[in-house]
N, C-alpha and C positions, 0 to 999 in steps of 0.2 A: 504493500500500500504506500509506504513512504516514497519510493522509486517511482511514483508516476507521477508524471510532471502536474497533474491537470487537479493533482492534490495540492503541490505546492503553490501552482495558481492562485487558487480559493483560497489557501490559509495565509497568502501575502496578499495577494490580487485584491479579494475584497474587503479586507481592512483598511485599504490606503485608499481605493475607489469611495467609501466610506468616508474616510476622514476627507478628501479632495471638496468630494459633493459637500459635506458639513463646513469648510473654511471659502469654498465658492458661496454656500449661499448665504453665508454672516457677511461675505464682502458684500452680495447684493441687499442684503436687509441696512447693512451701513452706510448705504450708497444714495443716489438722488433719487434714484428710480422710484422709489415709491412716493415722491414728493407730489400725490393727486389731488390733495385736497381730502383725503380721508385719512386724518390722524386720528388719534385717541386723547385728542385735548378738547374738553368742556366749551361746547358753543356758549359763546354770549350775545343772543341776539334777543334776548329779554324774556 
């Protein structure tokens, strides 16, 4: 089991696909992109 590549793939491969996608989409949530006009700050319009 340990000698087939397609084990050591999954056991590196999708930890780091994992962490990528997780620090890709804190850059997007950090980023302007979601600057639409829908925050989560208390309208004041009376």
């Amino acid at each position: 089991m340990f000698d087939s590549t397609g084990f050591w793939v999954v056991l590196f491969g999708l930890p780091i696909l994992a962490i990528v996608a997780i620090i890709l989409l804190a850059a997007y949530q950090a980023s302007g992109v979601q600057q639409d006009g829908r925050d989560d700050a208390p309208e004041d319009d009376g």
